[in-house]
N, CA, C and O of each residue as an XYZ file, in Angstrom:
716
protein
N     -61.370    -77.865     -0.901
C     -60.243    -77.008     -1.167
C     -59.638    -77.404     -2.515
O     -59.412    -78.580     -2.801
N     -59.417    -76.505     -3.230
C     -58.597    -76.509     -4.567
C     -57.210    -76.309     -4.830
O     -56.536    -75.354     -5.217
N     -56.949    -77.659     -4.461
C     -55.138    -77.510     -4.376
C     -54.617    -76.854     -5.514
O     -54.135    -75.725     -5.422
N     -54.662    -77.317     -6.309
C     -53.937    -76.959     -7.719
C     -54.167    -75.326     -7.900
O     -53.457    -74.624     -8.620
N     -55.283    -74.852     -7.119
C     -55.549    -73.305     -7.419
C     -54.473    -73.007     -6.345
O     -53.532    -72.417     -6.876
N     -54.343    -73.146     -5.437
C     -54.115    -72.666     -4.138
C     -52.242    -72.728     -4.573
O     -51.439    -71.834     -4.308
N     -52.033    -73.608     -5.048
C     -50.556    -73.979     -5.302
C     -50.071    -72.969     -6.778
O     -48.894    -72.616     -6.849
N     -50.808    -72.666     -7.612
C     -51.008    -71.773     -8.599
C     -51.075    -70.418     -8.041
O     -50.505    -69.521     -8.662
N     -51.726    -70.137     -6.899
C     -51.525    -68.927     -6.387
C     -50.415    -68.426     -5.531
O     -50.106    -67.260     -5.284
N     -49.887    -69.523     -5.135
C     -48.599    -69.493     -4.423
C     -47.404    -69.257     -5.425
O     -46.585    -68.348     -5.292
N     -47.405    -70.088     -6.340
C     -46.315    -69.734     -7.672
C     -46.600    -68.253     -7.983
O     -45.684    -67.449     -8.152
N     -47.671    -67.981     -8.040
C     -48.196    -66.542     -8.903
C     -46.686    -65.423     -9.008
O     -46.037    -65.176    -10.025
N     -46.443    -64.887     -7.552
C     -45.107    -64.126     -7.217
C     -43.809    -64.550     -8.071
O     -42.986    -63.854     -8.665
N     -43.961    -66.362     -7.869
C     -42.718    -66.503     -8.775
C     -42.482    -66.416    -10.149
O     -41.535    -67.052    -10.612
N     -43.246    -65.677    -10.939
C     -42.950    -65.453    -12.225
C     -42.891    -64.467    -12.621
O     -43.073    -64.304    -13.828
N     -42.577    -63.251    -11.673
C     -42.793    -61.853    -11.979
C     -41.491    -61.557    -11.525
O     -41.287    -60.972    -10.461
N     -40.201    -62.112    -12.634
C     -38.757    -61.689    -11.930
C     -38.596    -59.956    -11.481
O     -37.675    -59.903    -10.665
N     -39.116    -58.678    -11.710
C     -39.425    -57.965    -10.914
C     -39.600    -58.010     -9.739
O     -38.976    -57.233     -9.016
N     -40.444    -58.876     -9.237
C     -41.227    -58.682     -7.617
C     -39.613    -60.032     -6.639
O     -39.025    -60.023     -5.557
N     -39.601    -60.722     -7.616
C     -38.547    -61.473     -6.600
C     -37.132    -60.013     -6.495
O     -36.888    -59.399     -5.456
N     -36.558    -59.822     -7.581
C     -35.456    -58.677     -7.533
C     -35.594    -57.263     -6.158
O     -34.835    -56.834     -5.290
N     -37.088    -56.923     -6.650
C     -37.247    -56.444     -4.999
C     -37.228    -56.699     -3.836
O     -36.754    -56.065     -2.894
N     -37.970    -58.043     -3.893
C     -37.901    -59.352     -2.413
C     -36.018    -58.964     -2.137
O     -35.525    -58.579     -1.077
N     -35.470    -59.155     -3.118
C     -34.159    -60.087     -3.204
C     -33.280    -58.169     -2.170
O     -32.384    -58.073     -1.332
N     -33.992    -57.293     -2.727
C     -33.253    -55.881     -2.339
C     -33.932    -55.761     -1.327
O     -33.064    -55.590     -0.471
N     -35.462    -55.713     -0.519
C     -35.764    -55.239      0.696
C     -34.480    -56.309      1.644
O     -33.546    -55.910      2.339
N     -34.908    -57.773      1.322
C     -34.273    -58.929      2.188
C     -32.958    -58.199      2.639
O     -32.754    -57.854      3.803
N     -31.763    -57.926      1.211
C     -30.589    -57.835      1.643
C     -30.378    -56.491      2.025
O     -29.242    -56.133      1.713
N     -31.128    -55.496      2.655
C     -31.140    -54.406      2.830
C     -31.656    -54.503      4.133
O     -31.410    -53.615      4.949
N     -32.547    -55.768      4.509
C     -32.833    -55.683      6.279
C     -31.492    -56.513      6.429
O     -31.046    -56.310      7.559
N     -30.679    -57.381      5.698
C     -30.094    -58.477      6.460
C     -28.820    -57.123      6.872
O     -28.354    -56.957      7.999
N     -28.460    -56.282      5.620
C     -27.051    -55.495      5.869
C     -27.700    -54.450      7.362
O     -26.763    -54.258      8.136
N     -28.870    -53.870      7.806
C     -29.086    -53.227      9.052
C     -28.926    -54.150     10.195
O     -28.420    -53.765     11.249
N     -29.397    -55.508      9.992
C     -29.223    -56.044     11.092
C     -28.310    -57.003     11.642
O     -28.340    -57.804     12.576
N     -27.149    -56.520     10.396
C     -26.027    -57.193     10.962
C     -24.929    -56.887     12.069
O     -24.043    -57.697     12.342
N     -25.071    -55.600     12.706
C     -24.846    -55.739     14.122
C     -25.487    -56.097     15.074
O     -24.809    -56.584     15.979
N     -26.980    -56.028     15.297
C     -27.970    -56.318     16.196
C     -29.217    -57.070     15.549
O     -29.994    -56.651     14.692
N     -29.194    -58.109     16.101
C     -30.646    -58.328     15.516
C     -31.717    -57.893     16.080
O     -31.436    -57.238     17.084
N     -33.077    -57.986     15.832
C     -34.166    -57.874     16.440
C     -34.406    -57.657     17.728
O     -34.987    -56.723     18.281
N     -33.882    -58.646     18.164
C     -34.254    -59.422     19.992
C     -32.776    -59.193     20.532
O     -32.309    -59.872     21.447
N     -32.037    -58.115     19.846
C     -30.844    -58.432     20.641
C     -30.974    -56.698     21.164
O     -30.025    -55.968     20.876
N     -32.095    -56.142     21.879
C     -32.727    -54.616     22.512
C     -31.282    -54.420     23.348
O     -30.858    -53.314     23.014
N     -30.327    -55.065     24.326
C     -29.672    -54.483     25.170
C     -28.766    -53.898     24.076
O     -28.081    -52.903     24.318
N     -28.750    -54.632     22.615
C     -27.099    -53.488     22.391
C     -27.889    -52.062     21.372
O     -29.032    -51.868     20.959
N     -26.903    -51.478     21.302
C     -27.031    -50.215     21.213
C     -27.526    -50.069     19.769
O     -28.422    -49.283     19.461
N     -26.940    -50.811     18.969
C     -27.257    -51.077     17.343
C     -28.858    -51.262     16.962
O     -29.388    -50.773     15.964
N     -29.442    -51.977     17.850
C     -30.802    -52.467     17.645
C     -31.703    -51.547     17.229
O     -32.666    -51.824     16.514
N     -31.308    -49.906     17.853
C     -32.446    -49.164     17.297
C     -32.360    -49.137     15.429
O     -33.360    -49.215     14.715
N     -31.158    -49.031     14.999
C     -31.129    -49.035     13.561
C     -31.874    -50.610     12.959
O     -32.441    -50.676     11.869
N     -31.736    -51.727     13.857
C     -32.311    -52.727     12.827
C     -33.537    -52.930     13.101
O     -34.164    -53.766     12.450
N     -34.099    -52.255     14.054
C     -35.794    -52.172     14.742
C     -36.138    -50.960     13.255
O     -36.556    -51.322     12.155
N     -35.857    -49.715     13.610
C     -35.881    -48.451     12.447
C     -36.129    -48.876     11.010
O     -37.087    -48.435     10.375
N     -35.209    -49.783     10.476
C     -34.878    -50.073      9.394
C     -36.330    -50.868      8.846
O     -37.134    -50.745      7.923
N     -36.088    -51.853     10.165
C     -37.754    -53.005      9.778
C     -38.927    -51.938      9.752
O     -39.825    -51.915      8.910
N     -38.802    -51.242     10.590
C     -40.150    -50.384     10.157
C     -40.250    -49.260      9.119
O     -41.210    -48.571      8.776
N     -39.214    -49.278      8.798
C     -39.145    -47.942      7.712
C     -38.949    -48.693      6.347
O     -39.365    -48.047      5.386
N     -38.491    -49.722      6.102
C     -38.035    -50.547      5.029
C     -39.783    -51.333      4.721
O     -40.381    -51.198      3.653
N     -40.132    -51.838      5.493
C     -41.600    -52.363      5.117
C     -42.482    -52.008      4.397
O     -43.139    -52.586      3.532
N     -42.471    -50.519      4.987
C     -43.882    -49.793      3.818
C     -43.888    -49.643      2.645
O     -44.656    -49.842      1.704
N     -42.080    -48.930      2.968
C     -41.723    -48.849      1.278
C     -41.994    -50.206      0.337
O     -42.681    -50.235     -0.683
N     -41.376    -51.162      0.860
C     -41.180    -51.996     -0.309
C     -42.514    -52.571     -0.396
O     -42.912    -52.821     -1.534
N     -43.552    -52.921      0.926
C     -44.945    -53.473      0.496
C     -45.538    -51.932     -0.426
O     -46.272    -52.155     -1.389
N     -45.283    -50.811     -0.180
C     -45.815    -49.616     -0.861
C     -45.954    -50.099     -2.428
O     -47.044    -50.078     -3.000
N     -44.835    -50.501     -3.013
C     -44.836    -50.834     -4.415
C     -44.691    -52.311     -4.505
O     -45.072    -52.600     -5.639
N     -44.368    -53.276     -3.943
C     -45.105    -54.882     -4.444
C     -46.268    -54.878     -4.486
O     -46.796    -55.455     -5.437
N     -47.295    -54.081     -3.248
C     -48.849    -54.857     -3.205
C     -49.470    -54.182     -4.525
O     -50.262    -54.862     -5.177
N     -49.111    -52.705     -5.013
C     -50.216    -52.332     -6.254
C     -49.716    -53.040     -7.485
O     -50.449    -53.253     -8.451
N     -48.248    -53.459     -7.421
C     -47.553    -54.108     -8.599
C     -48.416    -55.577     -9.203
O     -48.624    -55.998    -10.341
N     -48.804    -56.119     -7.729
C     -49.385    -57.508     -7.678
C     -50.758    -56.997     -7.562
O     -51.236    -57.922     -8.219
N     -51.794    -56.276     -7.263
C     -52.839    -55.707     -7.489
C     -53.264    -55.758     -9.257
O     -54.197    -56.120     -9.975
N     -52.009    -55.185     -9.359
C     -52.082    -54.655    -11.212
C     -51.782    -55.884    -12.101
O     -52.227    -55.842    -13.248
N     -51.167    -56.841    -11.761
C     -51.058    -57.877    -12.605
C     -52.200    -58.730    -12.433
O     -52.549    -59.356    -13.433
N     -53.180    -58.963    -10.848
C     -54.316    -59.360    -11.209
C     -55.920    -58.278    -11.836
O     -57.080    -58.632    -12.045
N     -55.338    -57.125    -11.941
C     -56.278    -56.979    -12.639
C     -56.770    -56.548    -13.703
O     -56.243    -55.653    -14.364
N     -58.009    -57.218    -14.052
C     -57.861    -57.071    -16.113
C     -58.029    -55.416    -16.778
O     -57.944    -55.095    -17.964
N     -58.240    -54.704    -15.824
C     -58.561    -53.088    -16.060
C     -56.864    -52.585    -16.278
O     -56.482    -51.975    -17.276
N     -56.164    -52.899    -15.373
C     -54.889    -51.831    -15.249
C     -53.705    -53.061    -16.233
O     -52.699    -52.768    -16.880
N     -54.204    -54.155    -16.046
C     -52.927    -54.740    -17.067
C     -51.913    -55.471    -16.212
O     -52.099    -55.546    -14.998
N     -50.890    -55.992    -16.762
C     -49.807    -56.399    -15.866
C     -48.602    -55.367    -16.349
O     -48.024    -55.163    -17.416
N     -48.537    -54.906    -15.216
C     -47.268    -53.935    -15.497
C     -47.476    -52.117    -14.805
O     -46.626    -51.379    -14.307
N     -48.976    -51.888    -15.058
C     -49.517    -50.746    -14.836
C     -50.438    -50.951    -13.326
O     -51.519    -51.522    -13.180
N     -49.567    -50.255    -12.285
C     -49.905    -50.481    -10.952
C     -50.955    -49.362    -10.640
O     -51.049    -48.488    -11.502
N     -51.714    -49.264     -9.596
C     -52.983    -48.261     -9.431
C     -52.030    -47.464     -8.687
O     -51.073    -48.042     -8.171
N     -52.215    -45.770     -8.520
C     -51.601    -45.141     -8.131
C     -51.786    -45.086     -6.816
O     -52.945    -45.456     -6.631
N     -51.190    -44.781     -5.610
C     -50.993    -44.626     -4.083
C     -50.537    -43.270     -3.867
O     -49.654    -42.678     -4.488
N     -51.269    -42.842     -2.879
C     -51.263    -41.335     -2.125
C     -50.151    -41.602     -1.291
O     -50.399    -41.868     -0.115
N     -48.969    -41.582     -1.670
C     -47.929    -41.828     -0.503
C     -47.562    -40.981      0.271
O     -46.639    -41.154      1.067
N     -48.301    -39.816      0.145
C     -48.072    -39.031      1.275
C     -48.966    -39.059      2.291
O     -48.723    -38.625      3.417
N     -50.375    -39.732      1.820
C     -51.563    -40.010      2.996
C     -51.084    -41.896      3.648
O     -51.413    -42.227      4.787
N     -50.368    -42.817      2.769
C     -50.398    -43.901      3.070
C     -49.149    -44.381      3.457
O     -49.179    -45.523      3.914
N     -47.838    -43.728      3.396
C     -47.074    -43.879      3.996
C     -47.358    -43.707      5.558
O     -47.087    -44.649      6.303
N     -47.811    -42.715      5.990
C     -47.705    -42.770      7.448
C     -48.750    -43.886      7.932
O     -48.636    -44.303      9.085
N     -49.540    -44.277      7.287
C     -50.520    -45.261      8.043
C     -49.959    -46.230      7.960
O     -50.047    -46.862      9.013
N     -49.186    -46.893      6.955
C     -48.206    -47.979      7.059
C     -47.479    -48.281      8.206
O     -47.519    -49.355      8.806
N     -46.506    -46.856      8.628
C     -46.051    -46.768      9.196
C     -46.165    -47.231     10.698
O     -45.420    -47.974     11.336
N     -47.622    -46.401     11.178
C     -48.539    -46.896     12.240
C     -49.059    -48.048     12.392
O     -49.158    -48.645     13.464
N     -49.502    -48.508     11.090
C     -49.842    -50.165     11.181
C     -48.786    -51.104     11.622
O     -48.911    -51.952     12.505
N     -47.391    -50.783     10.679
C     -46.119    -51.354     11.163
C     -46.020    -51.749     12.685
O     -45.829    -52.789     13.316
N     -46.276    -50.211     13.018
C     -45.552    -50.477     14.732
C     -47.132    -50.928     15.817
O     -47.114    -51.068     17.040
N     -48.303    -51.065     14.947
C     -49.181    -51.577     15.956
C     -49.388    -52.851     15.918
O     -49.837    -53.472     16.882
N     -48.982    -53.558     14.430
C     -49.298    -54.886     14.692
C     -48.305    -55.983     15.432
O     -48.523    -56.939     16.177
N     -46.986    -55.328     14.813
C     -45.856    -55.648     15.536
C     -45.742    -55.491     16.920
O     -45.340    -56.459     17.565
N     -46.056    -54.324     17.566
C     -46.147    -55.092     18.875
C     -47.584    -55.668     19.096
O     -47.609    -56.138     20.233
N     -48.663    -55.807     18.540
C     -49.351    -56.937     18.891
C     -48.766    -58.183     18.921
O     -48.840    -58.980     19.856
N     -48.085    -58.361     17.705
C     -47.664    -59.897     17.544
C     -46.307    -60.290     18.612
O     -45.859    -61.392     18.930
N     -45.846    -58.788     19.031
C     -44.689    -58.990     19.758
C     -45.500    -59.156     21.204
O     -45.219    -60.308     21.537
N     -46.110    -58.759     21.930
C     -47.236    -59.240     23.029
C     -47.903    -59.966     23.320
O     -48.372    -60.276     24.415
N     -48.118    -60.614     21.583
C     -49.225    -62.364     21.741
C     -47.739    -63.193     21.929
O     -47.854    -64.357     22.313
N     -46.530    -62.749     21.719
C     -45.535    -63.991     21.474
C     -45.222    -63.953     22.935
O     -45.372    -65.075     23.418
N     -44.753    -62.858     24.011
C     -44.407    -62.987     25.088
C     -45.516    -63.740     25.996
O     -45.121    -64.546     26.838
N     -46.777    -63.510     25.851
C     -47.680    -63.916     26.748
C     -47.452    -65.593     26.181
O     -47.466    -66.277     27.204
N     -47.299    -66.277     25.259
C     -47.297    -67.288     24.552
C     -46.898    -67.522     22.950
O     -47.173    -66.661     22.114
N     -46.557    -68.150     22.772
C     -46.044    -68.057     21.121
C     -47.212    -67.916     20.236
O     -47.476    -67.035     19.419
N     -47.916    -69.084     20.612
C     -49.309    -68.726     20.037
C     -49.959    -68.411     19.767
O     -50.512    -68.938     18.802
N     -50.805    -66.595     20.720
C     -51.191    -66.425     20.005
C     -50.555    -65.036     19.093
O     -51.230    -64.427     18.263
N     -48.858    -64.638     19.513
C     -48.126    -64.249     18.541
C     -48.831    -64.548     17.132
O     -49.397    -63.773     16.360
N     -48.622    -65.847     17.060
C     -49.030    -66.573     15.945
C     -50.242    -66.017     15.095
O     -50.283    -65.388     14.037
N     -51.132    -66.448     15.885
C     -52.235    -66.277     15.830
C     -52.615    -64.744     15.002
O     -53.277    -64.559     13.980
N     -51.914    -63.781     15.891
C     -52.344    -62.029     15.151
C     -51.048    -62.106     14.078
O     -50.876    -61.133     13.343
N     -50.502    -62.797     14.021
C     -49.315    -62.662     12.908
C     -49.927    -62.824     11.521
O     -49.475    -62.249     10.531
N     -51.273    -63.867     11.501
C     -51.456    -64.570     10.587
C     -52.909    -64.178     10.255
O     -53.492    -64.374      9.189
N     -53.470    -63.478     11.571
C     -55.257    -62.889     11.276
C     -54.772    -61.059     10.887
O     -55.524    -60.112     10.655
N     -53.630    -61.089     10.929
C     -53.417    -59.510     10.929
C     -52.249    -59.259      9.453
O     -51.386    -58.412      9.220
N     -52.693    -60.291      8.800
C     -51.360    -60.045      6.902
C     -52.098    -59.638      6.527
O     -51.462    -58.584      6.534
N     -53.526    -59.200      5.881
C     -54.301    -57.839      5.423
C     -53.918    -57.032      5.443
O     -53.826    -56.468      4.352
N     -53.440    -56.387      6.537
C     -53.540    -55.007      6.812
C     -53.269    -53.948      5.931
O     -53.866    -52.894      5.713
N     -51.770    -54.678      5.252
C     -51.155    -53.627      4.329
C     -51.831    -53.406      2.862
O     -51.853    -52.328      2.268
N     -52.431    -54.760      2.346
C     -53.331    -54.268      1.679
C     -54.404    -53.438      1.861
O     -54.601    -52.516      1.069
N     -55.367    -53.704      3.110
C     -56.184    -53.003      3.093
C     -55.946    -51.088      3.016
O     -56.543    -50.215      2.385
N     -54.990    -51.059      3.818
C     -54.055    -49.400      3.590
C     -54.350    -49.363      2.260
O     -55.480    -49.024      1.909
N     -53.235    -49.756      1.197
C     -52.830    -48.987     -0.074
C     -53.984    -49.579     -0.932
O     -54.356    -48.677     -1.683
N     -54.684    -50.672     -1.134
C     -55.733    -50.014     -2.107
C     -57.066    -50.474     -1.466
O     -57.689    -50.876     -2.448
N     -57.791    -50.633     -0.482
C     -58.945    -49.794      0.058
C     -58.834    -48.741      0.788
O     -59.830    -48.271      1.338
N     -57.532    -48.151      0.929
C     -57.824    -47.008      1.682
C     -57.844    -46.599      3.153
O     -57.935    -45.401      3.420
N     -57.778    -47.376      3.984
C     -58.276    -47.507      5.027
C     -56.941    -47.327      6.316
O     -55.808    -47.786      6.468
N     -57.913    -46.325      7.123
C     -56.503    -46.264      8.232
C     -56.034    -48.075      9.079
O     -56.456    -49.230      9.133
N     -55.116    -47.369      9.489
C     -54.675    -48.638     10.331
C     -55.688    -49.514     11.324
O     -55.877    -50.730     11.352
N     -56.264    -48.458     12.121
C     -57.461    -49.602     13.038
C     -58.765    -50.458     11.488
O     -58.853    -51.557     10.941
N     -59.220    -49.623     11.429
C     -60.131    -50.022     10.145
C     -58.894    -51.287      9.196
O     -59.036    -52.471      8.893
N     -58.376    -50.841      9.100
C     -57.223    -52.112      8.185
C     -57.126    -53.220      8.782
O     -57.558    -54.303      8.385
N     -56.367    -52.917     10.080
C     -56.688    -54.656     11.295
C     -57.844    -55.299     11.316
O     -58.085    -56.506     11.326
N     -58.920    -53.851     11.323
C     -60.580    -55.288     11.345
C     -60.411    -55.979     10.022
O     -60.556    -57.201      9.998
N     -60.076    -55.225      8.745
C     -60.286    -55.866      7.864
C     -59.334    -56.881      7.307
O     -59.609    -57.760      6.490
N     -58.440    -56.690      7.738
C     -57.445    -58.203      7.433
C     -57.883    -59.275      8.548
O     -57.408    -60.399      8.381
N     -58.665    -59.104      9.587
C     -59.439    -60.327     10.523
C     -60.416    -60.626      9.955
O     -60.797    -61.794     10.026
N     -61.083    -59.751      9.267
C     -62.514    -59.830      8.367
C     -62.122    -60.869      7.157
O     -62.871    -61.822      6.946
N     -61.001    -60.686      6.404
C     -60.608    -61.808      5.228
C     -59.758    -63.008      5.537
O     -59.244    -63.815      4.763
N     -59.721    -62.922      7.199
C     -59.228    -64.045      7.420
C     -60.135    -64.952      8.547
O     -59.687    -65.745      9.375
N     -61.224    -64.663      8.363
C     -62.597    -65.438      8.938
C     -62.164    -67.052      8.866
O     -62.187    -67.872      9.784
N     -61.729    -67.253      7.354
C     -62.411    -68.614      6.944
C     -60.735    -69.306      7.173
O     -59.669    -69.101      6.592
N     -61.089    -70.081      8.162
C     -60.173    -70.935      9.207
C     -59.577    -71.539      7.839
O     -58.407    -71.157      7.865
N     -59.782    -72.360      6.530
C     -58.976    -72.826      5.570
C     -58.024    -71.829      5.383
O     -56.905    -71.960      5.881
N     -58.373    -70.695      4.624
C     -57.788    -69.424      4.064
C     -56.291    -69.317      5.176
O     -55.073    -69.244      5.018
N     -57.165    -69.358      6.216
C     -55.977    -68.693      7.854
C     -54.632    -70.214      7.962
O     -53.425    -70.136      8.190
N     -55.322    -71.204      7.746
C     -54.209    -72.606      6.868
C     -53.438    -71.833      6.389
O     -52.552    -71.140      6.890
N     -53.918    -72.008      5.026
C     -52.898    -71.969      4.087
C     -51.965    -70.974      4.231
O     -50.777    -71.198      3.996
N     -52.391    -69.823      4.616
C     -51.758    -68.458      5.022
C     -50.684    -68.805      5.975
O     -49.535    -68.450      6.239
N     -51.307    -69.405      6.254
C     -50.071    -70.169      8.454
C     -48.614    -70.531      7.504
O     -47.442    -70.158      7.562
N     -49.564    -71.657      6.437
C     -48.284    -73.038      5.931
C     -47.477    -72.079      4.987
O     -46.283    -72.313      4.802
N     -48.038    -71.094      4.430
C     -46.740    -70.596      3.305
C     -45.931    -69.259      3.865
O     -44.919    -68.746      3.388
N     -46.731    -68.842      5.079
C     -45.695    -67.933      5.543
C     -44.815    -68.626      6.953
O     -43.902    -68.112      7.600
N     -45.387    -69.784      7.102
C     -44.406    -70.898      7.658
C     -42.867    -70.936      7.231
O     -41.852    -70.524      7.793
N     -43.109    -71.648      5.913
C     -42.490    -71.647      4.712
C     -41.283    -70.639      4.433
O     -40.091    -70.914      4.291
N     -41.852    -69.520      4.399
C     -40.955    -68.055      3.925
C     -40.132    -68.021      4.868
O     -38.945    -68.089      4.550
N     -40.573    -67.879      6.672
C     -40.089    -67.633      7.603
C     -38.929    -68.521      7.680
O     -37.756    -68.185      7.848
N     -39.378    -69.626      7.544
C     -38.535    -71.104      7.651
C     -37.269    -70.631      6.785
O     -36.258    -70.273      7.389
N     -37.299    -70.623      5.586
C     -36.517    -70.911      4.817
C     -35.456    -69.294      5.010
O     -34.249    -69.318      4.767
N     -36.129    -68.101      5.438
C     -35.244    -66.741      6.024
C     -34.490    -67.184      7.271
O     -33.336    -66.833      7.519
N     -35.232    -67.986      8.041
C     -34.871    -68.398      9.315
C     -33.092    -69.250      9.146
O     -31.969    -68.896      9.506
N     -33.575    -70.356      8.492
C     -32.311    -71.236      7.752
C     -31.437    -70.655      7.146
O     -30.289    -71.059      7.332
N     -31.661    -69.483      6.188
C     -30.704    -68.608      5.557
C     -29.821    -67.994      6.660
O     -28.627    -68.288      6.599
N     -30.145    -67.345      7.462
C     -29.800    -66.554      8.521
C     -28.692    -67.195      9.373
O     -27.513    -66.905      9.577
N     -29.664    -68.357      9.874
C     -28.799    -69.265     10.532
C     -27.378    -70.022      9.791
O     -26.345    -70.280     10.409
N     -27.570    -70.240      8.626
C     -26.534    -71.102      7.815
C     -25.366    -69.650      7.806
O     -24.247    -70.024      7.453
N     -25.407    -68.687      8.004
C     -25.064    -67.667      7.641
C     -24.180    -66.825      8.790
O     -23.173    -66.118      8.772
N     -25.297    -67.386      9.975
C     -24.062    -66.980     11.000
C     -23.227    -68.295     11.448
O     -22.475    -68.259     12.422
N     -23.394    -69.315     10.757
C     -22.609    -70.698     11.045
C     -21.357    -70.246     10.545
O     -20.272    -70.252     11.128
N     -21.751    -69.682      8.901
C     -20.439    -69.226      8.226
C     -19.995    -68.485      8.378
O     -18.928    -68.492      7.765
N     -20.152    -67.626      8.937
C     -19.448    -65.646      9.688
C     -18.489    -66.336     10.799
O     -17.813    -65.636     11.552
């Protein structure tokens, strides 16, 4: 394994103050929906807007990070010049992918956390595979299991969206300490 690549690819996002400014607007745009209900809080009445929001807020914003980051790795389109998306054919498959993997991962977590886990982390393809191979939602799930074959890859993937979660998780929490 090639740390120094692997740690280089992890920085990659952080130098494209663009892609964080969006991070920084989807984030505070799920945190302002789900500040009456969170997620897991289904009995109150609010929840359908912060369930809605997560699924309607996702596509969009992966809609334009993944070709943004597509386009900066590649030497044809440049950095800056994203490949174009049929958003009227790939929005709705997003959409569908949204709500199929999610409750997969919401079904591996009840049966066990694990293997929640598990499709959380064999199933982060997906959205690429949608917007630039094309591919509906079932075809997208094989293929984000297909690029996540190689048990290292499915590591590192675990430890940095560990990481993200962790550190949203802590935000959140420090946050309703202070409310």
């Amino acid at each position: 394994m090639n740390w120094p690549k692997i740690l280089s690819e992890l920085r990659f996002p952080l130098r494209r103050p663009r892609w964080l400014l969006l991070s920084l607007a989807y984030t505070g745009l799920l945190y302002a929906a789900s500040s009456r209900a969170g997620l897991v809080d289904i009995g109150n009445p609010f929840w359908i807007l912060t369930a809605g929001s997560a699924v309607l807020l996702s596509p969009i914003y992966h809609a334009v990070l993944i070709p943004w980051m597509v386009a900066a790795r590649s030497a044809q389109a440049g950095d800056g010049e994203a490949p174009r998306v049929d958003v009227e054919k790939t929005f709705p498959r997003l959409i569908i992918g949204e709500l199929m993997v999610n409750a997969l991962v919401i079904a591996g977590a009840f049966v066990f956390l694990l293997p929640g886990v598990y499709l959380g982390v064999r199933l982060a393809f997906y959205k690429q595979a949608i917007l630039i191979d094309d591919k509906p939602p079932m075809a997208a799930m094989r293929e984000s299991f297909r690029r996540t074959a190689n048990w290292r890859l499915a590591f590192v993937l675990f430890g940095a969206l560990a990481v993200f979660y962790g550190v949203a998780t802590g935000v959140n929490l420090l946050l309703l300490v202070v409310a």
